[in-house]
C-alpha positions as CSV (number, residue, x, y, z in Angstrom):
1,X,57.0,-30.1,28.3
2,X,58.6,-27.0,30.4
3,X,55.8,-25.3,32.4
4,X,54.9,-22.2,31.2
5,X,55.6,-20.4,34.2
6,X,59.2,-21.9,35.8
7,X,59.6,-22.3,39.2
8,X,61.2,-19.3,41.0
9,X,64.9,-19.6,42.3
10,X,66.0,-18.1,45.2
11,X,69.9,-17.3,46.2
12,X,70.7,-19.5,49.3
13,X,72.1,-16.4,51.5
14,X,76.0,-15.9,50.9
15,X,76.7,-19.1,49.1
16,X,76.0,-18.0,45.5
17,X,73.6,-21.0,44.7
18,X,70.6,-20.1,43.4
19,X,67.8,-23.0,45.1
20,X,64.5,-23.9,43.4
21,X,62.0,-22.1,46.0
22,X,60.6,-26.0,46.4
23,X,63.2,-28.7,47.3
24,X,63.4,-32.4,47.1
25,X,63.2,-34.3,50.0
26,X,64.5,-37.7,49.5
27,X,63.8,-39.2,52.8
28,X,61.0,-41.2,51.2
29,X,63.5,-43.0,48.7
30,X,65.0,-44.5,52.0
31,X,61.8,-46.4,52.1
32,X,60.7,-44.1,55.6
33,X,57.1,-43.9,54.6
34,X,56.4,-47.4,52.4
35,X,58.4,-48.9,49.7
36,X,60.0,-47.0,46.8
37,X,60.5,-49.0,43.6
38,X,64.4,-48.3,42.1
39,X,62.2,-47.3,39.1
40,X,59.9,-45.2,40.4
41,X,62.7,-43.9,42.6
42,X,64.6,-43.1,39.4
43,X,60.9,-41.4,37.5
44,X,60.4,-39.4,40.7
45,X,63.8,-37.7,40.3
46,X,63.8,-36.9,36.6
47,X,60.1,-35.3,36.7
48,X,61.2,-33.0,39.5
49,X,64.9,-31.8,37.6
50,X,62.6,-31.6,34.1
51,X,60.3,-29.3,36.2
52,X,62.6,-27.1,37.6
53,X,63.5,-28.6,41.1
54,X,67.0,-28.4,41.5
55,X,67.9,-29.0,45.3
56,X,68.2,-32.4,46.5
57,X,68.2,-33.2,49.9
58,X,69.4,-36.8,51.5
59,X,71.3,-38.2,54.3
60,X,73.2,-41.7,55.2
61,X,70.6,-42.0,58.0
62,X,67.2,-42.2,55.8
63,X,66.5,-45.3,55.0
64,X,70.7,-46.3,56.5
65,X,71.8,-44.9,53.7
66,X,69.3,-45.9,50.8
67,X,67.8,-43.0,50.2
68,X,71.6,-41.8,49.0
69,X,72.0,-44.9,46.8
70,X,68.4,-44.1,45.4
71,X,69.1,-40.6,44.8
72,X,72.2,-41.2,43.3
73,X,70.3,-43.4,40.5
74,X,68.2,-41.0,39.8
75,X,70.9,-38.0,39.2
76,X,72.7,-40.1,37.2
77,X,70.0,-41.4,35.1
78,X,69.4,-37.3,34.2
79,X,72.6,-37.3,31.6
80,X,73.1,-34.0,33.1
81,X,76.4,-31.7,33.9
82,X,77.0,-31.7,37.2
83,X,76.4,-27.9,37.9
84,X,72.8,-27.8,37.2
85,X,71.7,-29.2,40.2
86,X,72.6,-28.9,43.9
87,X,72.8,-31.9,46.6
88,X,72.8,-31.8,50.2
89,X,73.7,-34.4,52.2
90,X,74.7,-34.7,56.2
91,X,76.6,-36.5,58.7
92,X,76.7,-37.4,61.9
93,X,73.6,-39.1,62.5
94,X,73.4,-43.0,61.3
95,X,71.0,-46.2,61.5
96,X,73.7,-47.0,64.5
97,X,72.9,-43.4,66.4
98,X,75.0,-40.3,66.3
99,X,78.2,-39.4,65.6
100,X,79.7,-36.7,65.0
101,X,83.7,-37.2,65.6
102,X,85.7,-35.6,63.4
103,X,86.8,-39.0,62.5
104,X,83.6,-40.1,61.2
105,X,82.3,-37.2,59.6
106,X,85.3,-36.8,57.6
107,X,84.7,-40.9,56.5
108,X,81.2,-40.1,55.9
109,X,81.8,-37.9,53.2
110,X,83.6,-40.5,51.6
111,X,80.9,-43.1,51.7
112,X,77.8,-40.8,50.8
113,X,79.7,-39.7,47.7
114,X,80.4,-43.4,46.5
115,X,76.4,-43.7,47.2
116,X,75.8,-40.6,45.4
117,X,78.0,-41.4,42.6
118,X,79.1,-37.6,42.6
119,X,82.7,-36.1,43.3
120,X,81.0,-33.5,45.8
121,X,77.9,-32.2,47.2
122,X,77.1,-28.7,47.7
123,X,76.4,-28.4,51.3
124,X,77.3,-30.8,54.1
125,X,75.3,-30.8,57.2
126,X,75.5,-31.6,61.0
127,X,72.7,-33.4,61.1
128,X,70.3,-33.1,63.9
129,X,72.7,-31.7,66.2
130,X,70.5,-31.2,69.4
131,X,71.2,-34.8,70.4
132,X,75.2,-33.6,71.6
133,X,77.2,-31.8,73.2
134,X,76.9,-29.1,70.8
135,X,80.2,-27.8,71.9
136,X,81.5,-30.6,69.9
137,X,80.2,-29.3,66.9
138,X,81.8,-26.6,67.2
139,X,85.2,-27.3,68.3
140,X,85.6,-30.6,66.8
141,X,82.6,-31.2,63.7
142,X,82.8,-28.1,62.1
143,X,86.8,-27.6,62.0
144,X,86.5,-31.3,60.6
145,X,84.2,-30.1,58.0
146,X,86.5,-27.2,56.8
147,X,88.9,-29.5,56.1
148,X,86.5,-31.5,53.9
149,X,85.4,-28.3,52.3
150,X,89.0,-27.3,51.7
151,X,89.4,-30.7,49.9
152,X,86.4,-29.6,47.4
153,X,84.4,-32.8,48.9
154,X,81.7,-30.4,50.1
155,X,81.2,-26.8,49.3
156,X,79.0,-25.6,51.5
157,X,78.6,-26.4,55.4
158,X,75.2,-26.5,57.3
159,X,73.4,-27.7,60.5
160,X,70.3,-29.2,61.2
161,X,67.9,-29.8,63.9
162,X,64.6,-29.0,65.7
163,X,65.2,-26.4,68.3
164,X,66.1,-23.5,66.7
165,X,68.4,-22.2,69.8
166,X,70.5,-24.5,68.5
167,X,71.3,-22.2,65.7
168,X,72.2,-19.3,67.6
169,X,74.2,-21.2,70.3
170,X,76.5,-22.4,67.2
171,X,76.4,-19.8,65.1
172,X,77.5,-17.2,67.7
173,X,80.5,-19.5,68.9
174,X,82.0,-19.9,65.1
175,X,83.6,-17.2,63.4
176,X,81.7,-15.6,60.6
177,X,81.3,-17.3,57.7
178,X,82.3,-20.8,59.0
179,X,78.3,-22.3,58.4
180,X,76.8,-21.4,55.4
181,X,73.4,-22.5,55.7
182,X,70.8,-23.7,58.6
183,X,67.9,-26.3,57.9
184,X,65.1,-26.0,60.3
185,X,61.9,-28.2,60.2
186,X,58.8,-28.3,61.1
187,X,58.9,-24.4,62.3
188,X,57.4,-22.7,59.1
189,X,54.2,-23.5,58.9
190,X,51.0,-22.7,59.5
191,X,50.7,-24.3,63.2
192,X,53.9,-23.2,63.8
193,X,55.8,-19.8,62.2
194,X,58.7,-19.3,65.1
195,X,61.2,-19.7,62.3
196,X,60.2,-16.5,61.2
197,X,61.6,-14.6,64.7
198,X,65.3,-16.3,63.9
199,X,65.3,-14.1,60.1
200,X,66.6,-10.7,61.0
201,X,69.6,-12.8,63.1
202,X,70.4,-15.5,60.2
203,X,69.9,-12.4,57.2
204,X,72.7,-10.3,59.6
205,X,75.3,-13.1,59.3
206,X,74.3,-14.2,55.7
207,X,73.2,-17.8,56.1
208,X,71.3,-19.7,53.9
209,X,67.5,-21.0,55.3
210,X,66.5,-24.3,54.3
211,X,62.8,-25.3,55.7
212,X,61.8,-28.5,55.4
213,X,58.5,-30.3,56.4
214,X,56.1,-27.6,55.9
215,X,53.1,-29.9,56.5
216,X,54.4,-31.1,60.0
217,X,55.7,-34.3,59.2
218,X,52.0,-35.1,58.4
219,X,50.2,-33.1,60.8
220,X,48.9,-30.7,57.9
221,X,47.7,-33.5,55.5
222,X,44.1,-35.5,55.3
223,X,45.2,-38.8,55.7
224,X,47.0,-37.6,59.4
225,X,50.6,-38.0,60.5
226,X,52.2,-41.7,61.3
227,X,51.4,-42.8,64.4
228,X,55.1,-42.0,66.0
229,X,54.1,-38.5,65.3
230,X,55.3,-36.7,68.8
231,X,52.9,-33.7,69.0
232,X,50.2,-33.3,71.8
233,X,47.0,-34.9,71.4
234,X,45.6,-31.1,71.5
235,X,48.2,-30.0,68.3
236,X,47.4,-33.5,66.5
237,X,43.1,-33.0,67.2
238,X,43.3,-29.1,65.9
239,X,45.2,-30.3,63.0
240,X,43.0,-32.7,62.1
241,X,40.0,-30.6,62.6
242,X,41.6,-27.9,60.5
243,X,42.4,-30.7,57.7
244,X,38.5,-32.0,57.7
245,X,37.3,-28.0,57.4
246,X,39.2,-28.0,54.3
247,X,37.8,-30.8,52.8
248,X,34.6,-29.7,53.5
249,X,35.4,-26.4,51.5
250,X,36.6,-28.5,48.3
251,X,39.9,-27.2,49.4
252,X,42.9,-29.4,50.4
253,X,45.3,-28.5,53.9
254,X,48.3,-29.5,52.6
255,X,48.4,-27.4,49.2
256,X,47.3,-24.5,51.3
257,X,50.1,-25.1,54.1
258,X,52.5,-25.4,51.2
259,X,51.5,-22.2,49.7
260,X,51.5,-20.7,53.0
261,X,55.3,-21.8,53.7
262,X,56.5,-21.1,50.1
263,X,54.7,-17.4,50.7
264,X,58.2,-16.2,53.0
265,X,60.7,-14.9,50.3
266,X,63.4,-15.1,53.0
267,X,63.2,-18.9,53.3
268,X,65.5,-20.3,50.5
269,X,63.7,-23.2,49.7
270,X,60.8,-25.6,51.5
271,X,61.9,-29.0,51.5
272,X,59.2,-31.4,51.1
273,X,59.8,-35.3,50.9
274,X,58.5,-36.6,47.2
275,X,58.0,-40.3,46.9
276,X,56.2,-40.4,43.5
277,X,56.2,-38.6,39.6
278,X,51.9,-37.7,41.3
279,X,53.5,-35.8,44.3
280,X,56.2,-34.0,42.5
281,X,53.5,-32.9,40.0
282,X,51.2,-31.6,42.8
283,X,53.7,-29.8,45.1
284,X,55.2,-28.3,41.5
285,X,51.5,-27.0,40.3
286,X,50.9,-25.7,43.9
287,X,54.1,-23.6,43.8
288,X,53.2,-22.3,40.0
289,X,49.6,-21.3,41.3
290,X,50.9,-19.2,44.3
291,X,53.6,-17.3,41.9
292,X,50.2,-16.7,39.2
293,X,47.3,-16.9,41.0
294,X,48.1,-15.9,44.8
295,X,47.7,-18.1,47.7
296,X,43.9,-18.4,49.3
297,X,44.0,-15.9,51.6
298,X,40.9,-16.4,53.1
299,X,40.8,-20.5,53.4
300,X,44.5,-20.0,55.3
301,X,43.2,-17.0,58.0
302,X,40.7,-19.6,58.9
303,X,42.5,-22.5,59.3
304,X,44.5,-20.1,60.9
305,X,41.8,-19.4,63.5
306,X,41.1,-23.4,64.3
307,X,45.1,-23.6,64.5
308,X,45.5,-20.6,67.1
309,X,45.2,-22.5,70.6
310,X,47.8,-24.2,69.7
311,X,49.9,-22.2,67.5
312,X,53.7,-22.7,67.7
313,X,53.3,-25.7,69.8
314,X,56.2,-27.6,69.2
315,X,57.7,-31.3,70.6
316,X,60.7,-32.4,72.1
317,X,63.4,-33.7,69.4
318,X,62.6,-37.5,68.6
319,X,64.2,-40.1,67.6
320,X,61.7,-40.5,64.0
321,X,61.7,-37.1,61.8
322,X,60.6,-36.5,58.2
């Protein structure tokens, strides 16, 4: 059954695309957070298209390249044309490290399509660039991805990564128009809204803003984040304090930090890893509420005020991500 409401779209700066404002994160079919079942896997996908999700985001490196396969399963099991729903995928970063040779990348399309079971994706990224030379990305990766775009293997060309100087180092060296669209993580959220000081510079040279992991890769949740989790022991304790406030209020921190990041009509799309048909349903229902109802304005000034000696707090790049 369609929801009466459908979920909003936004246009993906100069690409054209038009993204549901939440997007699927497929790191979870890769396994990274507990075991995925093929089937469940292939459910999760199909409830999120039939609700009107229709970005997909994966890489070769989530799960070394299952999250791809398991993706691919599940867009093929929709029966749908091809042009009702947008992919991402990336390159340059593998189960084996990083790589982002102009040689590889251009092989790594190759193999993430035959994964995909698709003739092309709509945006190729650089992903996680902040571990190079980024000079390399943009005098070897990113001429190497033209090519692939030229070939009609890719449409669209992004980068990733956690520092967002990385953006504007790249972005200023390439000549307009060469990167399409940016994905930041973890930097739109309610501990942490820095993203929003890079807008005015991405909106003046028309790229696309992807966020992903608005709850912090599990900082803004009940349960906690996984133990790898790289923030301070100060960020991690306000979190959690913040988190056990809310369920003291009959409210819950991660439908509110959703809301919260979904609330920016200048960010494309959030990204935010599904794993199940449950999760899919919730993060769809919270979306709905904030276009009908509002977001809780109140609930999110005062986690607000618990999150504020430590707001924008960040971590250096790790090897683990969501």
């Amino acid at each position: 059954m369609a929801t009466a409401t459908p979920l909003e779209l936004r246009p993906l700066g100069n690409t054209g695309l038009k993204l549901s404002c939440v997007g699927f994160g497929a790191s979870p079919l890769g396994n990274v957070f507990g075991v995925v079942s093929e089937s469940d896997a292939i459910a999760t996908v199909r409830q999120a298209f039939s609700l009107g999700i229709n970005f997909f985001d994966t890489s070769p490196y989530y799960g070394g390249t299952l999250s791809e396969k398991m993706l691919g399963k599940g867009l093929k099991a929709l029966g749908v044309p091809r042009n009702e729903y947008i992919v991402s995928t990336k390159c340059g970063r593998y189960k084996e490290g990083f790589d982002f040779s102009a040689e590889r990348v251009t092989r790594s399309i190759d193999e993430s399509l035959e994964r995909l079971q698709l003739d092309y994706v709509d945006i190729l990224h650089c992903h996680d660039i902040e571990f190079v030379a980024l000079d390399q990305i943009v005098t070897e990766t990113i001429p190497a991805l033209l090519k692939i775009k030229e070939t009609g293997k890719a449409r669209f060309i992004g980068i990733t990564g956690l520092p967002l100087e990385i953006f504007t180092y790249v972005l200023d060296r390439v000549p307009p128009g060469t990167v399409d669209v940016i994905l930041s993580y973890c930097h739109y959220g309610i501990n942490d809204s820095t993203l929003e000081d890079l807008l005015p510079y991405l909106k003046s040279k028309g790229i696309g803003i992807i966020s992903a992991s608005p709850l912090a890769m599990g900082l803004l949740t009940e349960s906690g984040p996984p133990k790898w989790h790289p923030a301070s022991p100060e960020l991690q304790a306000a979190c959690q304090a913040a988190a056990a406030y809310c369920k003291e209020k009959g409210k819950n921190i991660s439908k509110l930090a959703l809301q919260y990041s979904l609330s920016n009509k200048d960010i494309s799309t959030v990204l935010v890893g599904m794993n199940s048909v449950k999760q899919v349903d919730e993060n769809v229902a919270t979306a709905i509420e904030l276009a009908t109802v509002g977001k809780d304005e109140k609930t999110i000034s005062e986690i607000e005020g618990i999150l504020n000696p430590v707001k924008n707090q960040t971590w250096p790049s790790g090897i683990q991500q969501s």
